[in-house]
C-alpha positions as CSV (number, residue, x, y, z in Angstrom):
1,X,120.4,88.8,139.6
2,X,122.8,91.9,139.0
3,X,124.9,89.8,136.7
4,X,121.5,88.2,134.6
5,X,120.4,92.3,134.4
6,X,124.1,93.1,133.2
7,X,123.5,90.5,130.5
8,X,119.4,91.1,129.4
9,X,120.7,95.0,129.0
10,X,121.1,94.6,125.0
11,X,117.9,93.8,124.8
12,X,116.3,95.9,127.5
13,X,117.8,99.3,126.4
14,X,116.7,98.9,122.1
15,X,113.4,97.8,123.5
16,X,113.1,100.4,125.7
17,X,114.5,103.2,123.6
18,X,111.9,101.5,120.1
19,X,109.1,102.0,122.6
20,X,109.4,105.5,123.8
21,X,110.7,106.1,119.8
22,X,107.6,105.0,118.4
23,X,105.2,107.3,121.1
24,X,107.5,110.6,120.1
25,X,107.0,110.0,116.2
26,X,102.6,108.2,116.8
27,X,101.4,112.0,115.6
28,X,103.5,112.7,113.2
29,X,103.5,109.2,111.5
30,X,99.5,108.6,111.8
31,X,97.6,111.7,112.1
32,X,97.3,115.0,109.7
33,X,99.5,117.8,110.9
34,X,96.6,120.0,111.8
35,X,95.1,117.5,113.9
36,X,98.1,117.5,116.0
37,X,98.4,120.9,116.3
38,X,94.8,121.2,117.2
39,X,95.1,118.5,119.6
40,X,98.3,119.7,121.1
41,X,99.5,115.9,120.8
42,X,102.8,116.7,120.0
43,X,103.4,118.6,123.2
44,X,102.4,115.6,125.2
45,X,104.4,112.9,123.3
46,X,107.7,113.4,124.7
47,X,105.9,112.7,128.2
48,X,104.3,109.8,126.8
49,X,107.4,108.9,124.9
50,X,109.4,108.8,128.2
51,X,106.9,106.8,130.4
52,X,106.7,104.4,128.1
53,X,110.1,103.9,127.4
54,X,110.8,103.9,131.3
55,X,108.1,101.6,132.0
56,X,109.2,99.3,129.3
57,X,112.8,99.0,131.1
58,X,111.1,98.5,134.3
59,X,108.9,95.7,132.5
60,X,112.3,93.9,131.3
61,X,114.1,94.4,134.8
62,X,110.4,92.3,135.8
63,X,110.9,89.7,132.9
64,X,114.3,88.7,134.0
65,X,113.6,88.0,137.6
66,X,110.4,86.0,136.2
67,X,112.6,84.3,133.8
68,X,115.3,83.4,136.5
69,X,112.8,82.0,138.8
70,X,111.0,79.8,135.8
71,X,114.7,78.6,135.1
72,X,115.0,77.7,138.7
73,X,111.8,75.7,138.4
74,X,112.0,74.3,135.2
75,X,115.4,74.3,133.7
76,X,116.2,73.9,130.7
77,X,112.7,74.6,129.2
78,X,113.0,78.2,130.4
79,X,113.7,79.7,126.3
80,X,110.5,77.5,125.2
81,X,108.5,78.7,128.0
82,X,109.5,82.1,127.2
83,X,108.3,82.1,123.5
84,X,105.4,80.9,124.4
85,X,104.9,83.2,127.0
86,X,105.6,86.1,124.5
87,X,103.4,84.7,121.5
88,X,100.6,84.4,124.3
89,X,100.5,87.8,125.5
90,X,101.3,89.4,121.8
91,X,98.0,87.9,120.9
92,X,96.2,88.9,123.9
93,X,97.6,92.5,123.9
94,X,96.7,93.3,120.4
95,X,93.3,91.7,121.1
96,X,93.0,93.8,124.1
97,X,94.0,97.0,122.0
98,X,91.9,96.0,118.9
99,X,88.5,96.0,121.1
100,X,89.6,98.7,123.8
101,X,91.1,101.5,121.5
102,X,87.8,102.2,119.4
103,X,85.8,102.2,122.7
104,X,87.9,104.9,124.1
105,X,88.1,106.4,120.9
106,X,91.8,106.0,120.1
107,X,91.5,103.9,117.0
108,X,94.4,105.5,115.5
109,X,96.8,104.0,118.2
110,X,95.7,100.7,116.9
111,X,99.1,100.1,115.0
112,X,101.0,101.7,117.5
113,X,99.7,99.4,120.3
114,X,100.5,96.1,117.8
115,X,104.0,97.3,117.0
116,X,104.9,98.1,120.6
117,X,103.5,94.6,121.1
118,X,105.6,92.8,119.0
119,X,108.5,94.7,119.6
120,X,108.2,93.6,123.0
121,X,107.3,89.7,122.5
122,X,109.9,89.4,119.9
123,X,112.8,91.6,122.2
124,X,111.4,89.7,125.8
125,X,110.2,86.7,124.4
126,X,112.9,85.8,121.9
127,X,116.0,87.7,121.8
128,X,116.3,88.2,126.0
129,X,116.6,83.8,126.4
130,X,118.7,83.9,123.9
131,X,121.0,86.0,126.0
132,X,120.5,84.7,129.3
133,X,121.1,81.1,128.8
C-alpha cells in the first residue's frame, strides 16, 4: 500500500494543490471586488482553500486503496473500471452541483464545482491508473 501511495503521489499532490488553488482565487475570478469585500469571502478562502485541498489528498489516499482492492478482484480491467468510475461520478457531481448550488444560493460556485470535478475524474480517473499499473 505504502509503495502504490509512493507511486499515485504525482497525481495526488497537482490535484490536491489545483483544488485548494482554485477555492483561494473563486472570489476573485467570479465575483465583483466589492462583493467580496462586503461578503468578507476573501478572508475565508484560504480556510476553504486548505480543506479542500486536504480533503482532496485524503480523497486520492481513498482512491488508491479502492483501486488496489478492484485490481485484486478484477485484474487487469482495473484502468477501464476506473474511467468509468470517474466519467460516472463527474456527471453525477456536476449534476448534483447544478440542481443543489441555486437552492442554497451559491450559483456562482457552479463552475467552480464542475472544474474541481473534472480536475478530479480526469487526475483519479485517468492519470492515477496510468501510474499504478
Amino acid at each position: 500500500m505504502i509503495e502504490q501511495l509512493s507511486k499515485a503521489l504525482p497525481v495526488i499532490l497537482p490535484v490536491s494543490l489545483a483544488t485548494g488553488a482554485m477555492y483561494l482565487a473563486f472570489p476573485r475570478l467570479m465575483l465583483d471586488r466589492a462583493v467580496v469585500e462586503a461578503r468578507g469571502l476573501a478572508a475565508g478562502a484560504l480556510q476553504t482553500g486548505v480543506w479542500f485541498a486536504v480533503g482532496s489528498a485524503i480523497f486520492g489516499t481513498a482512491i488508491v486503496a479502492t483501486y488496489l482492492w478492484v485490481s485484486g478482484r478484477w485484474p487487469g480491467m482495473q484502468a477501464d473500471i476506473y474511467f468509468k468510475l470517474g466519467l460516472a461520478t463527474f456527471a453525477v457531481f456536476t449534476l448534483l452541483a447544478i440542481v443543489a448550488c441555486p437552492l442554497m444560493k451559491m450559483a456562482g460556485r457552479i463552475p467552480v464545482y464542475i472544474l474541481m470535478n473534472l480536475i478530479w475524474a480526469v487526475g483519479y480517473g485517468w492519470f492515477l491508473p496510468q501510474l499504478l499499473k
